[in-house]
C-alpha positions as CSV (number, residue, x, y, z in Angstrom):
1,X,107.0,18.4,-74.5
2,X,105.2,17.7,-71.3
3,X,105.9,14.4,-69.0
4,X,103.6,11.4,-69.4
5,X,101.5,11.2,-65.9
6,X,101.6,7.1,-66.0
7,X,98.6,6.6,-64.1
8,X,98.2,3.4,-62.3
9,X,101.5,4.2,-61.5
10,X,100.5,7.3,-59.4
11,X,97.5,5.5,-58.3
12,X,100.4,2.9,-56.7
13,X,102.2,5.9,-55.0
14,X,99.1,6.8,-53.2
15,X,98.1,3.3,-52.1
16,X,101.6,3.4,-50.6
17,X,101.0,6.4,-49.2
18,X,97.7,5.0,-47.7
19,X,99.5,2.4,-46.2
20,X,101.9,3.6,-44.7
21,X,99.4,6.3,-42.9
22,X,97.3,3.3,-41.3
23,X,100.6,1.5,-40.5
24,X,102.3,4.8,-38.5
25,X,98.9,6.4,-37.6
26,X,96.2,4.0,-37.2
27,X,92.9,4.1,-39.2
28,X,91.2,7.1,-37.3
29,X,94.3,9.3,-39.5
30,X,93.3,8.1,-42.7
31,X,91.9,11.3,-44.5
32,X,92.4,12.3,-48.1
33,X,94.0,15.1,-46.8
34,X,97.1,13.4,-44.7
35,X,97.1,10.7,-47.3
36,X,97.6,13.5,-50.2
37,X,100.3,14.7,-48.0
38,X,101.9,11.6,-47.7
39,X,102.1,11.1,-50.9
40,X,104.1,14.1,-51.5
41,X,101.0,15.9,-53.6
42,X,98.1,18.2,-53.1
43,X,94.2,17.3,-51.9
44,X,93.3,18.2,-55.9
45,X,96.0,16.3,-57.5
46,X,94.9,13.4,-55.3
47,X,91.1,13.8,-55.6
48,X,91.8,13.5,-59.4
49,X,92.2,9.8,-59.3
50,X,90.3,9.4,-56.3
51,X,86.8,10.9,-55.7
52,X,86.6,9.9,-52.3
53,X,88.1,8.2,-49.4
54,X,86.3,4.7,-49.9
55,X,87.3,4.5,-53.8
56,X,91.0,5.5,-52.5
57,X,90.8,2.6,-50.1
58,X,89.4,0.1,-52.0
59,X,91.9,0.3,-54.7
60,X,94.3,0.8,-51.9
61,X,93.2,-3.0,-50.8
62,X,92.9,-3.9,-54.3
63,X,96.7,-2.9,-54.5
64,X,97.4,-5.1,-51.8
65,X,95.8,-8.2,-52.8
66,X,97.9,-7.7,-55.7
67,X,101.2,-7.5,-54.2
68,X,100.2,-10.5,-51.8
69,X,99.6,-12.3,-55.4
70,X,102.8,-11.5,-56.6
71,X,104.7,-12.1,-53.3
72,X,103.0,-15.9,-52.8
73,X,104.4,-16.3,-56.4
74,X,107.7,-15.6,-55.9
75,X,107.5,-17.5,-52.9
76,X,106.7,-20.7,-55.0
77,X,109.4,-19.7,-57.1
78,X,112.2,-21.7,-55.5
79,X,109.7,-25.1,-55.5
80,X,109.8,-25.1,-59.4
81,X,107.0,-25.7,-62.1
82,X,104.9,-28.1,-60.2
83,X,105.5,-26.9,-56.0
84,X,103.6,-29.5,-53.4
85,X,99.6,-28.4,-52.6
86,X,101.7,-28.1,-48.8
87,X,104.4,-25.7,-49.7
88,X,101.3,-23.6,-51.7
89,X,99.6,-23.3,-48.5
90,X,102.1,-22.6,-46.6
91,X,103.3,-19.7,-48.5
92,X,100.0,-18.3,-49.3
93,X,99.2,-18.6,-45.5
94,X,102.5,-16.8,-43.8
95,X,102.4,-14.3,-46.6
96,X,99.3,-13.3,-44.9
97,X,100.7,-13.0,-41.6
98,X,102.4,-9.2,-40.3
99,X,106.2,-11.0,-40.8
100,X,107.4,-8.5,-42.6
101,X,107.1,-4.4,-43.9
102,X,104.7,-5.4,-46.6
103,X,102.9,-8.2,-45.5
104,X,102.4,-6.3,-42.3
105,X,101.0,-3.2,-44.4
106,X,98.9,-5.3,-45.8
107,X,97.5,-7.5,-43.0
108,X,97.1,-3.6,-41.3
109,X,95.0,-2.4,-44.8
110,X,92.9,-5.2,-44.4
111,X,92.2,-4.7,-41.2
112,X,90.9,-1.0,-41.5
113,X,89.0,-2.4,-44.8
114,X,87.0,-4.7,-42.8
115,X,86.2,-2.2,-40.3
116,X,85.5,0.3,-43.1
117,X,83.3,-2.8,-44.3
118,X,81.4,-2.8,-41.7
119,X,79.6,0.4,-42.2
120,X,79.3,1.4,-45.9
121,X,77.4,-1.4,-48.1
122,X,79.6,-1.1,-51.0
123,X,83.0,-1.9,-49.3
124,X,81.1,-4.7,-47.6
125,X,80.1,-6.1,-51.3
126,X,83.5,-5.3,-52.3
127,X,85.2,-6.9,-49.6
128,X,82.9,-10.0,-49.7
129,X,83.6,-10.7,-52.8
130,X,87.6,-10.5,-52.2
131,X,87.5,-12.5,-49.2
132,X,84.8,-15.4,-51.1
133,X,87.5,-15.6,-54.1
134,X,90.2,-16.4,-52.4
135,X,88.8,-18.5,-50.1
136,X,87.1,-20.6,-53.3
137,X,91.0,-20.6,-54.6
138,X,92.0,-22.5,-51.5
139,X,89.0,-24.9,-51.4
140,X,89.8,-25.6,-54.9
141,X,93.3,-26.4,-54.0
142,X,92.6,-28.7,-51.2
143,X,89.5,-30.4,-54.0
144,X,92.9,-30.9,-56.0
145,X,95.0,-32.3,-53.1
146,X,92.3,-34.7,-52.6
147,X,92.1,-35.6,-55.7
148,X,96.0,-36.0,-56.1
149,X,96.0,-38.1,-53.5
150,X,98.2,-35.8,-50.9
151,X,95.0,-35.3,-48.7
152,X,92.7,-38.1,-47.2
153,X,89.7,-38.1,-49.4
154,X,87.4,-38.6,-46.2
155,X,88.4,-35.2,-45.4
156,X,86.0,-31.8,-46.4
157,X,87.6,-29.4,-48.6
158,X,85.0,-26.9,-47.3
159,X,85.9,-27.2,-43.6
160,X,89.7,-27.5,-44.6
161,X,89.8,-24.6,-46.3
162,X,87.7,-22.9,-43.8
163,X,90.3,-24.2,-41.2
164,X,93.1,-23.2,-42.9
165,X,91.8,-20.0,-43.4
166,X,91.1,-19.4,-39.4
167,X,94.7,-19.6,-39.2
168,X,95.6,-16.2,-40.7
169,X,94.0,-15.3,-37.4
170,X,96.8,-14.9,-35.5
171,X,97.6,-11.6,-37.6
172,X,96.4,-9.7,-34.5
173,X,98.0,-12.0,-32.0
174,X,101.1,-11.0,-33.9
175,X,100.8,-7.9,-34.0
176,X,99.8,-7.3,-30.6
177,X,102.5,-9.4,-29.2
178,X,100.4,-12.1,-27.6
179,X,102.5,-14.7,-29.4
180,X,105.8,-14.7,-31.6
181,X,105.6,-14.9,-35.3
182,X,107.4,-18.1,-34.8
183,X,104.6,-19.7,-32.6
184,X,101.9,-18.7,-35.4
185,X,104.8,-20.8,-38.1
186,X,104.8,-23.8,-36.5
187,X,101.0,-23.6,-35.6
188,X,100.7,-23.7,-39.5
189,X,103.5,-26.2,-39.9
190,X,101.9,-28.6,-37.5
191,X,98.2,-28.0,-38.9
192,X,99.6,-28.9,-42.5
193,X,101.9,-31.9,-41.2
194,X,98.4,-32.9,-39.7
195,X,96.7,-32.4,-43.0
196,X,98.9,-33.9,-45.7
197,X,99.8,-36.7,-43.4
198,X,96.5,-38.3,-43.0
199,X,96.6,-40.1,-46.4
């Protein structure tokens, strides 16, 4: 009887693939082709779940939104059933930052998305959209804080959020050694002591 192809799981194996070709090669490398290869499979196996290189990186950074999900969540795990609106940010914030093999795949995809953004109108739409929902998740969050009581309520939850967000901006700081991931943690530590101390 012939194997089962389980296929988001083979969809997974070539986002990984994907990944690691713009982490070891750069963007410029990212071809169907050298990802197929990558992925230990041929150009037609690959273009059978992918029709072409924008679907395969889109789900790609789909994939990786995912894993950042899942990664923040097991983060929180250790702060129990209820964690502190500060210890949420925090951990959605540094698991955002290149501080380690995934997060820096990631922070890497997302930087050839945007570029790949910039020039094809669907990925833009897609990527909007991506970038607009989680931003709205963290406004929300700080609307909560305020409300809770663990934020000054003369402060804006738009320009908070929008602040907080700036900080994942030291991704390419990191990356390009201009500071230490250490300097970008207690950056973050210091905005959110600033933050959650006002009240």
């Amino acid at each position: 009887m012939p194997k089962k192809v389980d296929h988001r799981e083979r969809r997974e194996v070539i986002a990984r693939a994907l990944w690691r070709v713009v982490e070891q090669h750069g963007v410029s490398q990212l071809t169907m082709r050298v990802v197929a290869q990558e992925a230990g499979m041929s150009l037609g196996q690959l273009q059978h779940y992918f029709a072409s290189r924008t679907a395969m990186l889109s789900f790609a950074m789909e994939f990786a939104s995912e894993q950042t999900s899942v990664r923040v969540h097991q983060g929180l795990a250790r702060f129990g059933d209820r964690p502190h609106p500060r210890d949420v940010l925090r951990v959605t914030l540094t698991e955002m930052l290149p501080l380690h093999a995934d997060a820096r795949a990631t922070s890497r995809m997302s930087a050839a998305y945007v570029l790949e953004a910039l020039h094809d109108r669907a990925v833009h739409e897609q990527a909007r959209r991506g970038l607009a929902q989680g931003r709205s998740l963290v406004e929300q969050l700080l609307r909560r804080a305020i409300a809770d009581g663990h934020v000054d309520s003369g402060r804006d939850p738009a320009t908070e959020a929008n602040l907080l967000l700036a900080l994942t901006g030291f991704a390419p700081l990191i990356e390009l050694d201009v500071i230490e991931p250490q300097d970008a943690l207690a950056a973050i530590d210091a905005h959110l002591d600033r933050l959650f101390s006002s009240t």
